[in-house]
ZADRENKOL-334755 format. One line per 4 residues: number of its first residue (from 1); their letters; for each residue x, y, z of N, C-alpha, C. Coordinates in steps of 0.2 Angstrom, whole numbers, plus 5000, padded with zeros to 4 digits. Example, Ala and Ser with C-alpha at 12.3 -4.5 7.8 and 13.67 -1.06 7.14 Angstrom:
BEGIN
1 = as = 5066,4972,5039,5062,4978,5039,5066,4984,5039  5064,4989,5035,5068,4995,5036,5064,5000,5039
//
This chain:
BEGIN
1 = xxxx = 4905,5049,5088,4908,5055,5092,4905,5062,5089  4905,5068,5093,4903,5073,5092,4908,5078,5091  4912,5082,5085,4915,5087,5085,4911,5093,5086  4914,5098,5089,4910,5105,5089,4914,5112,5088
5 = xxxx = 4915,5114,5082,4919,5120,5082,4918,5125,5084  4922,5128,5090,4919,5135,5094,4923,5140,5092  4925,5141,5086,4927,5146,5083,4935,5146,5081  4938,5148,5076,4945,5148,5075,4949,5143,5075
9 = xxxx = 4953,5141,5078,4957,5134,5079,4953,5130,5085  4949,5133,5090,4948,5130,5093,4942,5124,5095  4941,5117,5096,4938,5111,5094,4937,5107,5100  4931,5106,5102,4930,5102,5107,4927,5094,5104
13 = xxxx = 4929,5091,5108,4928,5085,5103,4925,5078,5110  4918,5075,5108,4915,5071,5114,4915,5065,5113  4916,5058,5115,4918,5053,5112,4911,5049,5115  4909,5043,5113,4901,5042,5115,4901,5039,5120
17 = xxxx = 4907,5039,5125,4907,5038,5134,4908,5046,5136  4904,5050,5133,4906,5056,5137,4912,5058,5138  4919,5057,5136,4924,5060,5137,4926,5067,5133  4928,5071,5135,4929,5080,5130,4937,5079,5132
21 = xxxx = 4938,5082,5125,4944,5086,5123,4944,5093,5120  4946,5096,5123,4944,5103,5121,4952,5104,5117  4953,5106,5114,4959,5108,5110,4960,5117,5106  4965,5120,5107,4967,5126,5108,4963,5131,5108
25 = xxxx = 4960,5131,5114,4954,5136,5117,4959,5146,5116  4955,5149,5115,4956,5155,5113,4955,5161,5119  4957,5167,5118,4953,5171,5125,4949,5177,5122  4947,5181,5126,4940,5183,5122,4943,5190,5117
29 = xxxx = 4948,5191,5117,4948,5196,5111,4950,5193,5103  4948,5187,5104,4947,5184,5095,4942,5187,5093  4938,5186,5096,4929,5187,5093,4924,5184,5096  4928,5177,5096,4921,5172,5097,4920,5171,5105
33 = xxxx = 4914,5168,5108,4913,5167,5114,4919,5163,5120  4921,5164,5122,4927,5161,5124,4921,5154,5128  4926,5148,5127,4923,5143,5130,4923,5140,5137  4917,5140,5143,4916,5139,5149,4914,5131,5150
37 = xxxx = 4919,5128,5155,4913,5121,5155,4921,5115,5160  4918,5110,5159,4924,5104,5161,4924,5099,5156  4932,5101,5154,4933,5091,5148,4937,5091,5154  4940,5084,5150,4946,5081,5154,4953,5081,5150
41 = xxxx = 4952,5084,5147,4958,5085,5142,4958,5093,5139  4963,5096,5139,4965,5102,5133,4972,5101,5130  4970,5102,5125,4978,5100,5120,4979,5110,5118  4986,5111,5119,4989,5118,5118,4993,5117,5112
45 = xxxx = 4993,5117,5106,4999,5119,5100,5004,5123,5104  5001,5130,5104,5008,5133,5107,5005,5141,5111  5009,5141,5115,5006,5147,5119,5005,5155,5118  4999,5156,5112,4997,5160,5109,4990,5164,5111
49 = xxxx = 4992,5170,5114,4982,5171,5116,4979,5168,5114  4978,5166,5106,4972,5163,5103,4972,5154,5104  4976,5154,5109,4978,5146,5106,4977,5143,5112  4978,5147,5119,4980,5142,5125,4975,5147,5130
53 = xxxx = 4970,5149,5132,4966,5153,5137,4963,5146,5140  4964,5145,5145,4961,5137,5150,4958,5143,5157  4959,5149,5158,4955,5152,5164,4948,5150,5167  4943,5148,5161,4939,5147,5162,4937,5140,5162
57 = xxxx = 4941,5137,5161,4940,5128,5159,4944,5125,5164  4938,5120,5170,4939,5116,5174,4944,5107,5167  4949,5104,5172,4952,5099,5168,4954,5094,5170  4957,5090,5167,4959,5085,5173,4968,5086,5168
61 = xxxx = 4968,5085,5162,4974,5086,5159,4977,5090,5153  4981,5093,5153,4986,5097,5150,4989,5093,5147  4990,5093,5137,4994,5091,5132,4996,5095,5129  5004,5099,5130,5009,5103,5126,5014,5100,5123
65 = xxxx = 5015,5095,5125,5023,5093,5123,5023,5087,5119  5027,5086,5115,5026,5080,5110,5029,5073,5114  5026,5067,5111,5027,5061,5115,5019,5060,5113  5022,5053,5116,5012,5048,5116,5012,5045,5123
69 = xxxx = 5005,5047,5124,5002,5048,5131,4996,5047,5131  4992,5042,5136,4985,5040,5138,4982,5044,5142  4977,5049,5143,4976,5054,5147,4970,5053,5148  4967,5048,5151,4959,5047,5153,4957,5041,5148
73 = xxxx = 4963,5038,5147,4961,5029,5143,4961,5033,5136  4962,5039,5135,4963,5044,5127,4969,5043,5124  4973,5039,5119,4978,5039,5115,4980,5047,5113  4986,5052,5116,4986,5058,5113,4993,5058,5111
77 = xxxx = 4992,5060,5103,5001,5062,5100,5002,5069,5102  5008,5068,5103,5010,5076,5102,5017,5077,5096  5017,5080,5091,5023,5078,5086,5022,5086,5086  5030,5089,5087,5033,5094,5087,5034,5095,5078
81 = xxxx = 5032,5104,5077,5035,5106,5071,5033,5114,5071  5034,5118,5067,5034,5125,5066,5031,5127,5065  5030,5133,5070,5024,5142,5066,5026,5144,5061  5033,5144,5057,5032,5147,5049,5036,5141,5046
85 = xxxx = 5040,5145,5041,5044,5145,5037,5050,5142,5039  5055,5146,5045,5061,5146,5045,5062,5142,5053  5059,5136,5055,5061,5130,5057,5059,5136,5064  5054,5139,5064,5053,5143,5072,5058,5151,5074
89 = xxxx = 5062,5152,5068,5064,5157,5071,5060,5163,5071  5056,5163,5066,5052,5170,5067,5045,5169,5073  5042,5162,5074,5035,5163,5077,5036,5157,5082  5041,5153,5083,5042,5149,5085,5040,5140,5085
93 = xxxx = 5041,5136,5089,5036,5129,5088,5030,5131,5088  5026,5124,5085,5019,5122,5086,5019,5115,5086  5013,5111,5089,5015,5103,5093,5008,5104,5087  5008,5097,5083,5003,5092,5080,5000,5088,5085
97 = xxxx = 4995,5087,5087,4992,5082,5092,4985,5080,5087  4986,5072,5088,4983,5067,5086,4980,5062,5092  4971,5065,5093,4968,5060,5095,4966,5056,5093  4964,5049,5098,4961,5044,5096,4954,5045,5098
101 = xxxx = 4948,5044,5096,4943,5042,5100,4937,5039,5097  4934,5033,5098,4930,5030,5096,4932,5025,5090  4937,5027,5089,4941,5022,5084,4943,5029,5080  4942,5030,5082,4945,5038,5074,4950,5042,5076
105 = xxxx = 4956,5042,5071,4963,5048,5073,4959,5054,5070  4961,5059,5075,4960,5066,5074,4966,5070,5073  4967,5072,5070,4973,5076,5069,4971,5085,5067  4975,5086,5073,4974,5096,5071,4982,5099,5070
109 = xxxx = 4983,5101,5067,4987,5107,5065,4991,5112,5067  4986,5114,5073,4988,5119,5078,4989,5125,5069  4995,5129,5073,4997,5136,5068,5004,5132,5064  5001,5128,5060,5007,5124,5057,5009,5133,5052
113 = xxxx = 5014,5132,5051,5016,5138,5046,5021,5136,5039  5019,5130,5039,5025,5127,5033,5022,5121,5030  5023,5116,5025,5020,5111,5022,5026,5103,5025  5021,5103,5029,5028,5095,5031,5028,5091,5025
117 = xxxx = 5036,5089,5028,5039,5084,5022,5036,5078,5023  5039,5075,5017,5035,5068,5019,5036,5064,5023  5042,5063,5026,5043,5060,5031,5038,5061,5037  5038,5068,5039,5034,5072,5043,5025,5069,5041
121 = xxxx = 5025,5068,5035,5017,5068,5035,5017,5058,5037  5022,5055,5036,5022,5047,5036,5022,5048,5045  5027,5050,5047,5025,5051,5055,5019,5052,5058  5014,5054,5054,5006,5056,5058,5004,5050,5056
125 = xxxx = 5005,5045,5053,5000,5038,5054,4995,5041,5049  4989,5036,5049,4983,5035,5047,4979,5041,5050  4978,5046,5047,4971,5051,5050,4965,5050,5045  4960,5050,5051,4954,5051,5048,4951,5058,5047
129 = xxxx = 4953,5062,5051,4948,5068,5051,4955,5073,5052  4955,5078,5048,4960,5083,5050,4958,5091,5052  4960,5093,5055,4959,5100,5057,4965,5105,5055  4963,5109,5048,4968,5112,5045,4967,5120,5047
133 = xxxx = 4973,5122,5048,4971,5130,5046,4974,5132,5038  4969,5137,5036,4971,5138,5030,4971,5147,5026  4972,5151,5034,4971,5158,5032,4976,5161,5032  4983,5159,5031,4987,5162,5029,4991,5166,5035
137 = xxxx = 4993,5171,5033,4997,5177,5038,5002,5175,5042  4999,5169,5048,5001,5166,5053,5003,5161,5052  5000,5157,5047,4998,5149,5048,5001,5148,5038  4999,5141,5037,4999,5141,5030,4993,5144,5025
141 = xxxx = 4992,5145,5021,4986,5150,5017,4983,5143,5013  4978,5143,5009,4972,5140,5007,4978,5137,5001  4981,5138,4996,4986,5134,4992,4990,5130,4995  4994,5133,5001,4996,5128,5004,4993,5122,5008
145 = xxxx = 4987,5123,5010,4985,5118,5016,4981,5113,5013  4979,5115,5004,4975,5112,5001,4981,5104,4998  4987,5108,4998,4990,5103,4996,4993,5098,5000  4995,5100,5008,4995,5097,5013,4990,5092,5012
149 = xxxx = 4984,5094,5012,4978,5092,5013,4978,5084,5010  4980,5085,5003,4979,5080,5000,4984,5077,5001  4991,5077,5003,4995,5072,5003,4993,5068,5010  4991,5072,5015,4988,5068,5021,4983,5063,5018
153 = xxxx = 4980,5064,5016,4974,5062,5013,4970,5057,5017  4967,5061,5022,4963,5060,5027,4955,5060,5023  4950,5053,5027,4943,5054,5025,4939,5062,5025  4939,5065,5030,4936,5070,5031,4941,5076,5034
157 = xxxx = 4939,5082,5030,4945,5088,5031,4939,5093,5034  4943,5097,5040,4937,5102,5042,4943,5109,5044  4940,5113,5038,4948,5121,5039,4945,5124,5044  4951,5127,5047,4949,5132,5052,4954,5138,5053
161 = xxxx = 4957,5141,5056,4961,5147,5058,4957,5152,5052  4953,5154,5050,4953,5157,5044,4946,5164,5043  4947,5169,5041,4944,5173,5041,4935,5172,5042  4931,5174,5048,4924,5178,5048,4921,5181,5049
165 = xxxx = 4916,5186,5052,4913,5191,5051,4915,5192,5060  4916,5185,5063,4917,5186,5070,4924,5188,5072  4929,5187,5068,4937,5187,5071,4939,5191,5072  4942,5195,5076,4945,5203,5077,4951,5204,5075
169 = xxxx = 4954,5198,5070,4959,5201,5066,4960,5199,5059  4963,5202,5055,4964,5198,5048,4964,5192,5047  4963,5187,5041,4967,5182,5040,4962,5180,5032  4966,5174,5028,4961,5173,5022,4953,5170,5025
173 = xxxx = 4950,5168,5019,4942,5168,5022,4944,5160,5018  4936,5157,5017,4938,5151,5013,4938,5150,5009  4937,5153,5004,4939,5154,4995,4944,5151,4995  4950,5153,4993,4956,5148,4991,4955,5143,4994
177 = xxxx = 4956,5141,4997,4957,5134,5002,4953,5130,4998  4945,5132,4997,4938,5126,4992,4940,5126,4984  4945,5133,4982,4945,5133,4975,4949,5127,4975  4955,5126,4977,4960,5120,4976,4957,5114,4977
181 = xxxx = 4954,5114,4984,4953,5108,4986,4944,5105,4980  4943,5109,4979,4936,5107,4972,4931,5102,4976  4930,5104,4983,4925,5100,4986,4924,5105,4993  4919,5104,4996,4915,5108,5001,4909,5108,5001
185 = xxxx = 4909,5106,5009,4898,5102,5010,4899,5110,5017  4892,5112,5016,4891,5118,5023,4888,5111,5027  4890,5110,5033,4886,5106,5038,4879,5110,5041  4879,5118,5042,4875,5119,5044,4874,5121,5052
189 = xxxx = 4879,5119,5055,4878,5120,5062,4887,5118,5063  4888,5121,5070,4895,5119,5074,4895,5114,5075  4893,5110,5074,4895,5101,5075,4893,5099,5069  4896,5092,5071,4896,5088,5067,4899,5080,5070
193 = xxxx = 4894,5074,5070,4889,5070,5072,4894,5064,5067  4897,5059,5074,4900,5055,5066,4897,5047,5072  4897,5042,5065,4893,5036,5069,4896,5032,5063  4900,5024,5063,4899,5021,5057,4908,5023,5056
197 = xxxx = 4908,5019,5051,4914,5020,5045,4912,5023,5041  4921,5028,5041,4921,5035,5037,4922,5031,5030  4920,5035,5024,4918,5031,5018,4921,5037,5013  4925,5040,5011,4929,5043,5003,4934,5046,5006
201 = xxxx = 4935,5050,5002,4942,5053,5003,4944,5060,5005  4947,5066,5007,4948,5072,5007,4939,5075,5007  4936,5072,5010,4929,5078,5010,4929,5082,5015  4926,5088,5011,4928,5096,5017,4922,5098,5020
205 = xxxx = 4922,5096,5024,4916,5098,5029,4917,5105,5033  4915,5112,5032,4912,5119,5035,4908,5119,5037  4911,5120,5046,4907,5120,5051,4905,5128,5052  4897,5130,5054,4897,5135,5055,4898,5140,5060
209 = xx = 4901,5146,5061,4904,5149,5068,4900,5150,5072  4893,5151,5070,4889,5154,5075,4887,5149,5081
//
């Protein structure tokens, strides 16, 4: 399968039948190119300019609400939890969604804003691949998500929400999030190309925004 970072939280994802997942597409006053095209899936964390822009994305399915649902023969969770601190009173919910595809759980983050317990982390099942935010403000910050990080303790970790030259708003960059986590490969490109059985532990893979 083929992940491809288009900037911020936002992650299309191609499974090797050609099926896309576009998950928490943005709209164009982030920074980045807003994305134009057809999946057959978009996953929405929560309904935030930067999280939920579909205007220009043809679909066949919408995933906002928690439950487990087959959307195009696609296994998709959805497990409800919070934008901050104080169980959603200040920024509201955010939905967890964990796809399957090609044999691999995907799990994103959406704007988690808190460290789930553990019960909360034993809920998400086995993940292979995570998609963390780690800039803070909004979200949880590089300390926090590093330690999420490892209790999940997925094969491969790829940070996202987080400060770069593209963004048009604040947020941390990825210094802290690599100092904690003491690992970090640059892939080189927005994608990243998976084939085979994933092989170690918490490795951080840095896709690049351009």
């Amino acid at each position: 399968m083929e992940i491809t970072w288009l900037g911020h939280s936002s992650f299309l994802l191609e499974d090797s039948k050609g099926r896309k997942v576009l998950m928490d597409p943005f709209d164009e006053s982030v920074g980045y190119p807003v994305f134009e095209g057809e999946v057959d899936i978009v996953t929405i964390s929560h309904y935030h300019f930067d999280h939920s822009y579909t205007e220009k994305v043809k679909f066949s399915h919408i995933a906002d609400k928690s439950g487990f649902f087959y959307l195009c023969d696609i296994p998709v969770a959805g497990i409800p939890s919070y934008h901050d601190k104080m169980q959603g009173a200040k920024r509201g919910e955010n939905m967890i969604f964990i796809v399957e595809m090609d044999g691999y759980r995907i799990c994103h983050l959406g704007d988690l804003g808190y460290i789930l317990s553990a019960e909360e982390i034993k809920s998400l099942g086995k993940v292979d691949i995570l998609l963390i935010p780690i800039g803070g403000n909004y979200t949880i910050d590089g300390k926090e998500a590093s330690k999420l990080a490892h209790s999940i303790n997925s094969s491969l970790i790829i940070p996202m929400h987080y400060n770069t030259p593209m963004l048009s708003f604040q947020l941390d960059g990825l210094e802290n999030f690599l100092t904690y986590m003491k690992n970090g490969e640059k892939v080189g490109s927005n994608k990243l190309s998976i084939d085979g059985p994933l092989e170690g532990e918490k490795q951080v893979k840095i896709l690049n925004y351009k």
